[in-house]
Structure formats: structure tokens, C-alpha cells
MILO-671627 format. One line per field, with one value per residue: residue number from 1; x, y, z of N, C-alpha, C, O in turn; chain. Coordinates in Angstrom, 1 decimal, always signed. Each point is the difference from the previous one (the first is absolute). Example, Ala and Ser with C-alpha at 12.3 -4.5 7.8 and 13.67 -1.06 7.14 Angstrom:
residues 2
k <- 1, 2
n.x <- +13.2, -1.4
n.y <- -5.7, +1.1
n.z <- +7.8, -1.4
ca.x <- -0.9, +0.9
ca.y <- +1.2, +1.1
ca.z <- +0.0, +0.0
c.x <- +0.9, -0.8
c.y <- +1.2, +1.1
c.z <- +0.0, +0.8
o.x <- +1.0, +0.5
o.y <- +0.0, +1.1
o.z <- +0.7, +0.1
c <- A, A
This chain:
residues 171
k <- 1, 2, 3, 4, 5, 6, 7, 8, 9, 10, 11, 12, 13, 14, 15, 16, 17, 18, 19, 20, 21, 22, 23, 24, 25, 26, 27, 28, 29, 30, 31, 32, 33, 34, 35, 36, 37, 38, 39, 40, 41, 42, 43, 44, 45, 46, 47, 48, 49, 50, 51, 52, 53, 54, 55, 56, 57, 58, 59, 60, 61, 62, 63, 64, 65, 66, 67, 68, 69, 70, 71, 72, 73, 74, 75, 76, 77, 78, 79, 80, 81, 82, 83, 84, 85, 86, 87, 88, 89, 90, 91, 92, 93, 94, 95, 96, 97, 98, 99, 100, 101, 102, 103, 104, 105, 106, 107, 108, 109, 110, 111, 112, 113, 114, 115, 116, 117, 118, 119, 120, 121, 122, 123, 124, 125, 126, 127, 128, 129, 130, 131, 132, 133, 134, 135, 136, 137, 138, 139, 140, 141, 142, 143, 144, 145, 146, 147, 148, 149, 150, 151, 152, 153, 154, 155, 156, 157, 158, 159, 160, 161, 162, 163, 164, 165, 166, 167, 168, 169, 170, 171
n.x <- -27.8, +0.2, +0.4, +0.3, +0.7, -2.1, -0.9, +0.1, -0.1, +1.8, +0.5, -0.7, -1.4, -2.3, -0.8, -1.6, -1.1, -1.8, -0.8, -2.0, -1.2, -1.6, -1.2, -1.4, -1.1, -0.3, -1.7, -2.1, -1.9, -1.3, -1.7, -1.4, -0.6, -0.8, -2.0, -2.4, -0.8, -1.9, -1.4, -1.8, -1.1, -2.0, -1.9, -1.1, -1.8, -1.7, -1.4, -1.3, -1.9, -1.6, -0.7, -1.4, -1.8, -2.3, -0.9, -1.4, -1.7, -2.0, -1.2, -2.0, -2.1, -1.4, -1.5, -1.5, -1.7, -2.0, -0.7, -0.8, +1.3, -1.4, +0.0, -1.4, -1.9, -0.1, -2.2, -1.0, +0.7, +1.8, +0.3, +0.9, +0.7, +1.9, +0.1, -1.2, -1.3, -0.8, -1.7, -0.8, -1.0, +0.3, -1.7, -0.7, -2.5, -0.6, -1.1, -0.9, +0.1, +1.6, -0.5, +1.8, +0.0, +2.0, -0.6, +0.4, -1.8, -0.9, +1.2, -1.8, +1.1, +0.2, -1.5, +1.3, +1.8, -0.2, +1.3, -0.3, +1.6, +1.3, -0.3, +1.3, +0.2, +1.7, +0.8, +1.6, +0.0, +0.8, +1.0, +1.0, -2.5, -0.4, +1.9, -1.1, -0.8, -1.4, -0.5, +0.4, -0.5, +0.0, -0.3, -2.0, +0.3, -1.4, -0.2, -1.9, -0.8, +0.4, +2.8, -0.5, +0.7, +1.6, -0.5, +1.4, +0.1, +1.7, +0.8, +0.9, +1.4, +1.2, +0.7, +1.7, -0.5, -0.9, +1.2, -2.4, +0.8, +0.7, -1.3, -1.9, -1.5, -2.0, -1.0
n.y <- -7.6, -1.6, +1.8, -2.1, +1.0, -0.9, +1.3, +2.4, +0.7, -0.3, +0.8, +1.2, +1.3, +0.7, -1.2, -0.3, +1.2, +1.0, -0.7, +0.0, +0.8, -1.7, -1.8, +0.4, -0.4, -2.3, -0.7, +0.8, -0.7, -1.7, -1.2, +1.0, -2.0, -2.1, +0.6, +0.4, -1.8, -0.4, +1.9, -0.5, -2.3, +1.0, +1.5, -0.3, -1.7, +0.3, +0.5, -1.3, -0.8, +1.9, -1.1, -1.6, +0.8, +0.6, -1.4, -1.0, +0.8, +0.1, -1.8, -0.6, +1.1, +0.0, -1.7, +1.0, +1.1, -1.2, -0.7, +2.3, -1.0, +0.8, +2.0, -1.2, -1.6, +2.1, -1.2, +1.6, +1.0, +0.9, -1.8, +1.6, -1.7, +0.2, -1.3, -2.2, -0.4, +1.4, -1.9, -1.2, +0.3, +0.8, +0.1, +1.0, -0.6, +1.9, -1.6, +1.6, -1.2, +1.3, -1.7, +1.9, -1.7, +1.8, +1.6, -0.7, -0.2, +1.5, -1.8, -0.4, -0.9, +1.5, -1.3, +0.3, -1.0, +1.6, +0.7, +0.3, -1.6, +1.9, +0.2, +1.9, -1.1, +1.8, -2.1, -0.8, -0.7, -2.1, +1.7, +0.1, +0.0, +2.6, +1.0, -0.6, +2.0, -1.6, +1.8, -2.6, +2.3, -2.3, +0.1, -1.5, +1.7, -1.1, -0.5, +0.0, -1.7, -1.6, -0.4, -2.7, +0.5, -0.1, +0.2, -0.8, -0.4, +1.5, -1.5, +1.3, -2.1, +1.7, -1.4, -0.5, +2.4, -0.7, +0.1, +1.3, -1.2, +1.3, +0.0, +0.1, -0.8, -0.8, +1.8
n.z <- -10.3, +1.9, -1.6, +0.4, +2.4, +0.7, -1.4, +0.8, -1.9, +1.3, -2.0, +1.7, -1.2, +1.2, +1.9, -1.2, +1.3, +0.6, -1.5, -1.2, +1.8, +1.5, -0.8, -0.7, +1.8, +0.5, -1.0, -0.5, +1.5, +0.1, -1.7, -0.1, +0.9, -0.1, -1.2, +1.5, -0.2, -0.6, +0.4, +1.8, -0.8, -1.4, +1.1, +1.8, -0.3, -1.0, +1.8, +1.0, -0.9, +0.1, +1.3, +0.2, -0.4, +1.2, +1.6, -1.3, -1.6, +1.5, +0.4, -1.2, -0.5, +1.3, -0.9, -1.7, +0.5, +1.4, -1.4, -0.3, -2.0, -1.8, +1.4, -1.7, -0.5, -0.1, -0.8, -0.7, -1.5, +1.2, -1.2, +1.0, -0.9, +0.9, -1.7, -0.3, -1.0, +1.7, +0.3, +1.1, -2.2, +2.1, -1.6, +1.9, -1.3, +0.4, -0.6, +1.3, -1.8, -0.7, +1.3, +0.3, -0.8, +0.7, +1.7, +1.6, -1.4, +1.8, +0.6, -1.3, +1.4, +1.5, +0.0, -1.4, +0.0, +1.5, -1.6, +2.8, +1.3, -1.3, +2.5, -0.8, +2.4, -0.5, +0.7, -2.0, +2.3, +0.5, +0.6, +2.0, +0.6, -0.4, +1.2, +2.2, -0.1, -0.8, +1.1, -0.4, -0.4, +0.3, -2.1, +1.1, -1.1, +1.4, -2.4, +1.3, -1.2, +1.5, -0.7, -0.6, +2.0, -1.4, +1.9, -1.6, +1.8, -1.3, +1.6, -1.7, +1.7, -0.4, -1.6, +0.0, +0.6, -2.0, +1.4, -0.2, -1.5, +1.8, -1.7, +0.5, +1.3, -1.0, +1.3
ca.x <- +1.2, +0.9, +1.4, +1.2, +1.3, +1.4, -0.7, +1.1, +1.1, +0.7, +0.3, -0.7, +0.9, +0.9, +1.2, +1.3, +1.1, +0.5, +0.8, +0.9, +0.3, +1.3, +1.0, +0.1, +0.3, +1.1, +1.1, +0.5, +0.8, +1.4, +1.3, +0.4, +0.9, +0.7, +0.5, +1.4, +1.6, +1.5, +0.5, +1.1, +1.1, +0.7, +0.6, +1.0, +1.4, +0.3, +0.7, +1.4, +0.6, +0.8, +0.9, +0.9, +1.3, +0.9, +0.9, +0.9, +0.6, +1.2, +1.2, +0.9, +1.1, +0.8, +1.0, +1.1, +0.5, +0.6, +0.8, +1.0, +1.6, +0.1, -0.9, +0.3, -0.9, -1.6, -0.7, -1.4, -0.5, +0.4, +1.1, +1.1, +1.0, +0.5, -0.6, +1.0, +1.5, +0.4, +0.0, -1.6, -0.8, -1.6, -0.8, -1.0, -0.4, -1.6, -0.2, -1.4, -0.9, +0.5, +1.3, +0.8, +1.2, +0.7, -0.8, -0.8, -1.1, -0.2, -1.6, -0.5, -0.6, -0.9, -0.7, -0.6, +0.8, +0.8, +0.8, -0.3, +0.8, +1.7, +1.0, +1.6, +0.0, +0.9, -0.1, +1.1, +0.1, +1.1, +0.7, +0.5, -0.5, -0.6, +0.7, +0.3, -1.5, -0.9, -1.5, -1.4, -1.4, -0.7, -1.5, -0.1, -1.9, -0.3, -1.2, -0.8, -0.6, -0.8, -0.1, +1.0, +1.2, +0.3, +1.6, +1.2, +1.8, +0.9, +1.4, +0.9, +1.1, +0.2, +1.6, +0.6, -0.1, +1.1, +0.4, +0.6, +1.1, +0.0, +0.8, +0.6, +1.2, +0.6, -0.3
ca.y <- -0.7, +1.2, -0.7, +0.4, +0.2, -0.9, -0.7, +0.4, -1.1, +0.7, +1.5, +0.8, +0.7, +0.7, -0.6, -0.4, +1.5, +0.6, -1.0, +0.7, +1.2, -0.4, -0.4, +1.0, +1.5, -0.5, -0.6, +1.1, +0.4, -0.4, +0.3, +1.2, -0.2, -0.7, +1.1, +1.2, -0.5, -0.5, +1.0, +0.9, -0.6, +0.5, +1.6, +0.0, -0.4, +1.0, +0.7, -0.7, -0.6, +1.3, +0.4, -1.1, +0.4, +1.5, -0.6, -0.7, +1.2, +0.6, -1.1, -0.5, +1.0, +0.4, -1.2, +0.1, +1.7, +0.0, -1.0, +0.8, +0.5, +1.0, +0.5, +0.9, +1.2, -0.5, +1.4, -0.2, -1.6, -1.0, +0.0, -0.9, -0.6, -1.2, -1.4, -0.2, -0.1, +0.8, -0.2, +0.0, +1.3, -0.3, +1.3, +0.1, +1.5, +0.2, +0.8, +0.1, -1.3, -1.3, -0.3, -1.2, -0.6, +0.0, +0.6, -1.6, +0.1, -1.1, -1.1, +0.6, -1.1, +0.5, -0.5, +1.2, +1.3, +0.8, +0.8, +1.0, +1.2, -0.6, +1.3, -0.4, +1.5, -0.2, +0.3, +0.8, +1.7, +0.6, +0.3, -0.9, -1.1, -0.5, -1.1, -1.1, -0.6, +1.0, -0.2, +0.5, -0.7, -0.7, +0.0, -0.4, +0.1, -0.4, +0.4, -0.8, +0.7, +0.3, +1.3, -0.1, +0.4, -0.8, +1.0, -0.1, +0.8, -0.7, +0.8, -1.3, +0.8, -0.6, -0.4, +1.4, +0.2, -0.3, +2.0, +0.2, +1.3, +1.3, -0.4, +1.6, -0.2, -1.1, -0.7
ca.z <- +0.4, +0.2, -0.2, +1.0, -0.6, +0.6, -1.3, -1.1, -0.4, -1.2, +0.1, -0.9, -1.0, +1.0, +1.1, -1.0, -1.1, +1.7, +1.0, -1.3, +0.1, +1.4, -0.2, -1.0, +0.5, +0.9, -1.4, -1.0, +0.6, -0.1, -0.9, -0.1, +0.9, -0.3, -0.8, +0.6, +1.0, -0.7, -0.3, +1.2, +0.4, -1.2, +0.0, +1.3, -0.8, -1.2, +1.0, +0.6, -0.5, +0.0, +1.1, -0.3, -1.4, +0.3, +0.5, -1.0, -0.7, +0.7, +0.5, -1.2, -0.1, +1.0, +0.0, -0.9, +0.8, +1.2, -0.3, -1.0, +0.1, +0.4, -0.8, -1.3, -0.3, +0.3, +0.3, +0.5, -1.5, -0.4, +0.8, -0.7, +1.0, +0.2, +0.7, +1.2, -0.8, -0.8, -1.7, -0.5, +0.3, -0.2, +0.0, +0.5, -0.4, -0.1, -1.2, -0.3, +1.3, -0.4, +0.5, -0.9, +0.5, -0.9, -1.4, -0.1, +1.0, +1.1, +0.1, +1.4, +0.2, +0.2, -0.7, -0.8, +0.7, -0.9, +0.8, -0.5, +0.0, +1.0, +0.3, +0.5, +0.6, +0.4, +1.0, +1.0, +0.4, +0.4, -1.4, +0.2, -0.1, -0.8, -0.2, +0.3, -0.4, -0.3, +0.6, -0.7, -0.1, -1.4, +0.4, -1.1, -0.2, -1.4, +0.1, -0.5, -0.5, +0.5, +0.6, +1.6, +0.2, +1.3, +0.2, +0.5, +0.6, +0.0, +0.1, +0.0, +0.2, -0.8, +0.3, -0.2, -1.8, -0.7, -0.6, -1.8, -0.1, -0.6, -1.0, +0.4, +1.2, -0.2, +1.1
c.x <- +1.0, +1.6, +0.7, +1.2, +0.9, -0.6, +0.7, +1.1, +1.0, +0.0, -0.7, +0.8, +1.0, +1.1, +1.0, +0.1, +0.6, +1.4, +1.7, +0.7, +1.4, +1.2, +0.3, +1.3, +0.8, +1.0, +0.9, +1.1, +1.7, +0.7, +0.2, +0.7, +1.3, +1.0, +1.3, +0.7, +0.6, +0.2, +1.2, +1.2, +1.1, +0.9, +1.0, +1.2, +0.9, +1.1, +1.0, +1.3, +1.1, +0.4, +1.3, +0.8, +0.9, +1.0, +0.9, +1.0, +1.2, +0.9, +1.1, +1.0, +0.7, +1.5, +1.0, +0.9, +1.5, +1.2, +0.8, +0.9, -0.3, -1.1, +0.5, -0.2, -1.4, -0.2, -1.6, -0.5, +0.7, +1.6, +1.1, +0.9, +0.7, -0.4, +1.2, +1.6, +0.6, +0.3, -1.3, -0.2, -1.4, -0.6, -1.2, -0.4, -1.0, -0.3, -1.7, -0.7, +1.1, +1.5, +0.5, +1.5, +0.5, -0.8, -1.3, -1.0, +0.2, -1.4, -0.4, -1.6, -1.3, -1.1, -0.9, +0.8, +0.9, +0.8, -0.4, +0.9, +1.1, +0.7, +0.9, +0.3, +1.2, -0.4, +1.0, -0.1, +1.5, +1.1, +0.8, +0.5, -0.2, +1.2, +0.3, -1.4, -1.1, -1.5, -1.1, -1.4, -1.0, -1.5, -0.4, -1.9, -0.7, -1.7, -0.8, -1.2, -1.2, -0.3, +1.0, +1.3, +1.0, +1.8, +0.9, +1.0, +0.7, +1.2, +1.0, +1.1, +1.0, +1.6, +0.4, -0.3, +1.3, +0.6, +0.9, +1.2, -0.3, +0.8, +1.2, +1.5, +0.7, +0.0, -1.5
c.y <- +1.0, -0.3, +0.4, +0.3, -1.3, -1.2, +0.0, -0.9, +1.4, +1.3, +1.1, +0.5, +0.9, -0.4, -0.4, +0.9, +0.2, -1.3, +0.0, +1.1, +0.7, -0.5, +0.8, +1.1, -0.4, -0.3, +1.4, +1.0, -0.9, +0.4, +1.7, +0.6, -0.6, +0.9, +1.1, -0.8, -0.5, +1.1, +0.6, -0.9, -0.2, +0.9, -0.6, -1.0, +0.8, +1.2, -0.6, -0.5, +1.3, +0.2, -1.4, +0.6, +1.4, -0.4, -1.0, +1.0, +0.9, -0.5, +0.0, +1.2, +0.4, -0.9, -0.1, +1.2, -0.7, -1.0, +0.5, +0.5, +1.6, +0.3, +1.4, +1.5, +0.2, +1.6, -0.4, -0.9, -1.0, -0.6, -1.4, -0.6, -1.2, -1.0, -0.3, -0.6, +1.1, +0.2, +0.9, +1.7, -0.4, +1.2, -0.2, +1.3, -0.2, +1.2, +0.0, -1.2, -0.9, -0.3, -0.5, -0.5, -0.2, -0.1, -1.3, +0.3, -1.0, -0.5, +0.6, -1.3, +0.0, +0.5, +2.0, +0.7, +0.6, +0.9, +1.1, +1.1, -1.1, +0.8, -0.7, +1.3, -0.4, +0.8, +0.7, +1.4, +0.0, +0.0, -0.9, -1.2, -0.9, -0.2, -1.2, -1.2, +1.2, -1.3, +0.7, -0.8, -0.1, +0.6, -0.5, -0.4, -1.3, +0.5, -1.2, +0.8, +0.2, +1.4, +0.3, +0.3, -0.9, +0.9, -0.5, +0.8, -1.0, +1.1, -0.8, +1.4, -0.6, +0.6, +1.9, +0.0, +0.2, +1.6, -0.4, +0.3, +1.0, +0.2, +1.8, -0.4, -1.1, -0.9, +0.0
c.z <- +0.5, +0.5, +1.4, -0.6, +0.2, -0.8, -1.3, -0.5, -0.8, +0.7, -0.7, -0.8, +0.7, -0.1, -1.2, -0.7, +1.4, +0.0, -1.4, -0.1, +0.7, -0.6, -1.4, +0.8, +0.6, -1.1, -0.3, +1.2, +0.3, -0.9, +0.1, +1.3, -0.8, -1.3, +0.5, +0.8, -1.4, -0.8, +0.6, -0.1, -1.0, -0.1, +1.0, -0.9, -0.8, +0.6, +0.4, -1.2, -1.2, +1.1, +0.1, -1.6, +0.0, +1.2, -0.7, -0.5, +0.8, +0.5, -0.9, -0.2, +1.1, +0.8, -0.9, +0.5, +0.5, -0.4, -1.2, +0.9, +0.2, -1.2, -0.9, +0.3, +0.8, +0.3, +0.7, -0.7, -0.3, +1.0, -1.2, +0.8, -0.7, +0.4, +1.1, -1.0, -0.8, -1.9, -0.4, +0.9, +0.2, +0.5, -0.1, -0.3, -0.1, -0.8, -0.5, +0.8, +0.1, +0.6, -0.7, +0.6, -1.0, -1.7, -0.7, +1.0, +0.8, -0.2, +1.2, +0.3, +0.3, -1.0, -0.5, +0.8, -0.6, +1.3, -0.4, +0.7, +0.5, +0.0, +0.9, +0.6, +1.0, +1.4, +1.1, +0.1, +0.3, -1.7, +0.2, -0.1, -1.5, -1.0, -0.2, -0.1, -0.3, +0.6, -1.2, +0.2, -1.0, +0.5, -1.3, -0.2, -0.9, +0.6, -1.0, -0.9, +1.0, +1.3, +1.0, -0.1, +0.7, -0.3, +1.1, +0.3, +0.8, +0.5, -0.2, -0.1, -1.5, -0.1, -0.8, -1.6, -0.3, -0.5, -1.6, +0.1, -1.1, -1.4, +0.0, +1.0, +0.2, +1.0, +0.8
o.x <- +0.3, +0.3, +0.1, +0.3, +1.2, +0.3, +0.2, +0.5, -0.6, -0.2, +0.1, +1.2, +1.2, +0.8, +1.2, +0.7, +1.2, +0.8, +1.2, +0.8, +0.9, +1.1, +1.3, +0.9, +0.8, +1.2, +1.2, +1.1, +1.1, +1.0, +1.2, +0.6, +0.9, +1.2, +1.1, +0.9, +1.2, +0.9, +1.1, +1.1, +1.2, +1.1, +1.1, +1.2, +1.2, +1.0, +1.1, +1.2, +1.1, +0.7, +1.2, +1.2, +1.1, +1.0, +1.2, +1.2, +1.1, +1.0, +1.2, +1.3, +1.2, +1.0, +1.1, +1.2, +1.1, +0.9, +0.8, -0.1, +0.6, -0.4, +0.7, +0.7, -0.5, +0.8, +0.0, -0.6, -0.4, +0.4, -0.2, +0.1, -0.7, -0.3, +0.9, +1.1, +0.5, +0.7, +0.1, +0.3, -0.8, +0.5, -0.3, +0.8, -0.2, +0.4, -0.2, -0.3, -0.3, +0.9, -0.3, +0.5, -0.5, +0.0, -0.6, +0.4, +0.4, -1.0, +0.6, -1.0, -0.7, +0.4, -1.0, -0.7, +0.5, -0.4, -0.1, -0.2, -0.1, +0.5, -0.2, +0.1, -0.2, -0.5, -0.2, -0.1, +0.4, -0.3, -0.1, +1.1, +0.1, -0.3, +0.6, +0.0, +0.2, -0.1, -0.5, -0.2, -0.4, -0.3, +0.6, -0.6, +0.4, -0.4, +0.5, -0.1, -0.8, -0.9, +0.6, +0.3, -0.4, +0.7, -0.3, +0.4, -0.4, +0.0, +0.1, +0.0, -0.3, +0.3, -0.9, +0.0, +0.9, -0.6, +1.1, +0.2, -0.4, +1.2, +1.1, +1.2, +1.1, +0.4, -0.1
o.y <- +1.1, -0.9, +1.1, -0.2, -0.1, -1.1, -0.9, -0.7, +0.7, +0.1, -0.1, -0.3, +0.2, +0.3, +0.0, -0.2, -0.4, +0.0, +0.0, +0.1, +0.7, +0.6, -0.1, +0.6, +0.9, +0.2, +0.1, +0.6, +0.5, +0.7, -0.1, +1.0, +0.8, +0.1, +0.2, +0.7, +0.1, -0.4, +0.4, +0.5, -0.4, -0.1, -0.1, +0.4, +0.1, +0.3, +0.3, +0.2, -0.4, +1.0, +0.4, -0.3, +0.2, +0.6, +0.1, +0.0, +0.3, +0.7, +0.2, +0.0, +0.2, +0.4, -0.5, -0.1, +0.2, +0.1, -0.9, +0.6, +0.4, -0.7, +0.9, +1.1, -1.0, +0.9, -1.0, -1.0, -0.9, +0.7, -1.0, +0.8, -0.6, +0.0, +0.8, +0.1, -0.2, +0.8, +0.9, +0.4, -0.5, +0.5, -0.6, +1.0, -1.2, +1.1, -0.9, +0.2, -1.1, +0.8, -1.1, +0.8, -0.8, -0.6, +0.1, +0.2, -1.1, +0.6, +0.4, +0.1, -0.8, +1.0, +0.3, +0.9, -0.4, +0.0, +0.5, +1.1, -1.0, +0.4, -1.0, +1.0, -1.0, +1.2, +0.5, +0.8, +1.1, -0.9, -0.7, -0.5, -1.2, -0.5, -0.4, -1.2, +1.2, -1.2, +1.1, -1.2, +0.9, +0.1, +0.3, -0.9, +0.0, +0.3, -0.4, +1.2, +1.0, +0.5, +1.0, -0.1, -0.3, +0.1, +0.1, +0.7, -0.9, +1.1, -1.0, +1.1, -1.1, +0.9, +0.7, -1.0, +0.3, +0.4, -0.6, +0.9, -0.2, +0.1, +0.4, +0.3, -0.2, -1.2, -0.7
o.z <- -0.6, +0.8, +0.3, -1.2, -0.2, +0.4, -0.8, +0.9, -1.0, +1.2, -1.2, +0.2, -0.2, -0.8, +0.2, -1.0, +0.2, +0.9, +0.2, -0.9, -0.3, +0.1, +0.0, -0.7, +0.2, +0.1, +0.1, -0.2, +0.1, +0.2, +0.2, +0.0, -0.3, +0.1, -0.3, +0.5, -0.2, -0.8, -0.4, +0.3, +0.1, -0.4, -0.6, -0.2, +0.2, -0.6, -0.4, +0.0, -0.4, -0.2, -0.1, -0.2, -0.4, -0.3, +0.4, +0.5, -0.4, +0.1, +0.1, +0.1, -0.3, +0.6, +0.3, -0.1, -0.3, +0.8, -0.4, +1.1, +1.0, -1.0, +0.4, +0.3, +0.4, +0.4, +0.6, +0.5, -0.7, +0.9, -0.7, +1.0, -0.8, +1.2, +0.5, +0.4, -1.1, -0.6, -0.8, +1.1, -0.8, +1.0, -1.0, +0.3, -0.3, +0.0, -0.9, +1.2, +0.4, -0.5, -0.6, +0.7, -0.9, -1.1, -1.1, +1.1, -0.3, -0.3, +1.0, -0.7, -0.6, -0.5, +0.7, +0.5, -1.0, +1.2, -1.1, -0.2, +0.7, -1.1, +0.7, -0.7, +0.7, +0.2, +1.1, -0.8, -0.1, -0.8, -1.0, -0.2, -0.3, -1.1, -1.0, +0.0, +0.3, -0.4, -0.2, +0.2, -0.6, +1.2, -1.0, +0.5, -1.2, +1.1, -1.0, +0.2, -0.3, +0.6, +0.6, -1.1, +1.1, -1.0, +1.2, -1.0, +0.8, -0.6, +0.7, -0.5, -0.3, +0.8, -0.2, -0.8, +0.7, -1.0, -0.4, +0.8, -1.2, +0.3, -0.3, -0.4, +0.5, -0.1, +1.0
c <- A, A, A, A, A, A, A, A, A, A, A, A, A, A, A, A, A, A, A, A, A, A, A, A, A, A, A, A, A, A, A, A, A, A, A, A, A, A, A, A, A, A, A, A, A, A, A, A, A, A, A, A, A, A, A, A, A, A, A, A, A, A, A, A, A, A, A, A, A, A, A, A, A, A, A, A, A, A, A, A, A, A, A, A, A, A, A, A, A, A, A, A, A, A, A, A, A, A, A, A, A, A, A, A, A, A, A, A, A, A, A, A, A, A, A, A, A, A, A, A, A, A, A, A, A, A, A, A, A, A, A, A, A, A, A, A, A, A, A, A, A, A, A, A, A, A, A, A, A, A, A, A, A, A, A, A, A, A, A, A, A, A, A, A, A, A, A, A, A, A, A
């Protein structure tokens, strides 16, 4: 008796591993596709979403700058000023990872972030000038645990420092 091929009913074992195999190899390939885009769409969120708070942050502080009757005090870490009703002291300092407003940690929204620098650099070159206003610039760092960096500057022109009186002269 002799078997034709076009007699056959079904599939040899071959053709159904060979055929198991294919699709074995198209599947595993998607999802590990499907894995790294939604890795990459994680990391890129995660990024953005520290760059949306290191822009928040500095707004915030630099708007309060801009809208003080005059400023106290300030050095590279920190800045003190008048609110806009001349009642309220509000002070901005950085101190190790951590921003504080008026001595009270800032929320930092941004999901495992931390601050990792805020420098205050006076920008007046004329002696003059800096009577009547002083040009400073905010720089403000947050960092994620995965490595990333997102850094803000800022120039805010700001209203005349307030001159201590001298207790010696009296003026």
C-alpha cells in the first residue's frame, strides 16, 4: 500500500513544533517589545514630570522675589525679603537635600525627588545700581534616584535692599 501526500489527513509532528516555535518567537518578541516602550515611557515620564517641578519650584520662588517690598538679607544659600504687604518675612534656604520656606520644608511633588543644589548669585556689576535694585540669579537642581538631573535659572530683577542701620552711627 502506498501512501500519497495528498491522502494524508492532519500534520506531521514536525510541522507542529516548526509551527510552535514561530509563533513562540513572534509572541515573546512582541511582549519584550511591549516591556522596553513601556520602560522608556516610564523613565521619559518620570524625567519630565522633575523638570515640570524644578520649573514649578522656581517659579514659585522667584515670583515671591519679584513681588517683595524689598529684600533682607541673602547670600549663595539662602534669601530673606519682605512679602508684598510689608508684614510677613518670607526666607528661602537650602540646607543638605532640602528646601525650606521660612524654615518649613517645601513639597516637592515630583515622585522620589530631592534637591540637590540652590545657589543665589548677584549679578550687579555697576555699584550703583545696585542701590536701586540688585539682579539676581536662582539656580535650582532636583535629582531622581535613577540618576537624572533636571536644573532651572532664573534672573529676577528685584526692588532696592533694605540698608540695616548702623547701631554705631545711628544711621
Amino acid at each position: 500500500m502506498v501512501i500519497r501526500y495528498q491522502d494524508r489527513n492532519g500534520y506531521s509532528l514536525m510541522e507542529l513544533v516548526i509551527a510552535m516555535v514561530l509563533v513562540s518567537i513572534v509572541i515573546s518578541n512582541v511582549y519584550f517589545f511591549w516591556r522596553y516602550m513601556d520602560k522608556h515611557v516610564l523613565v521619559h515620564s518620570e524625567n519630565a514630570s522633575l523638570q515640570k517641578e524644578t520649573d514649578r519650584l522656581i517659579h514659585l520662588i522667584t515670583t515671591s522675589v519679584r513681588r517683595a517690598s524689598s529684600v533682607l538679607h541673602y547670600d549663595q544659600k539662602s534669601i530673606t525679603f519682605l512679602g508684598e504687604a510689608d508684614e510677613d518675612t518670607i526666607s528661602y534656604s537650602f540646607s543638605e537635600d532640602t528646601l525650606y520656606k521660612n524654615k518649613v520644608p517645601l513639597t516637592i511633588l515630583a515622585r522620589k525627588a530631592h534637591v540637590k543644589n540652590f545657589e543665589i548669585k548677584n549679578l550687579n556689576d555697576d555699584p550703583y545700581n545696585a542701590s536701586v535694585s540688585i539682579l539676581l540669579e536662582f539656580n535650582l537642581t532636583l535629582s531622581n534616584p535613577s540618576g537624572y538631573e533636571s536644573e532651572a535659572k532664573l534672573v529676577v530683577k528685584t526692588r532696592r535692599p533694605v540698608h540695616q542701620l548702623d547701631p554705631t552711627f545711628g544711621w
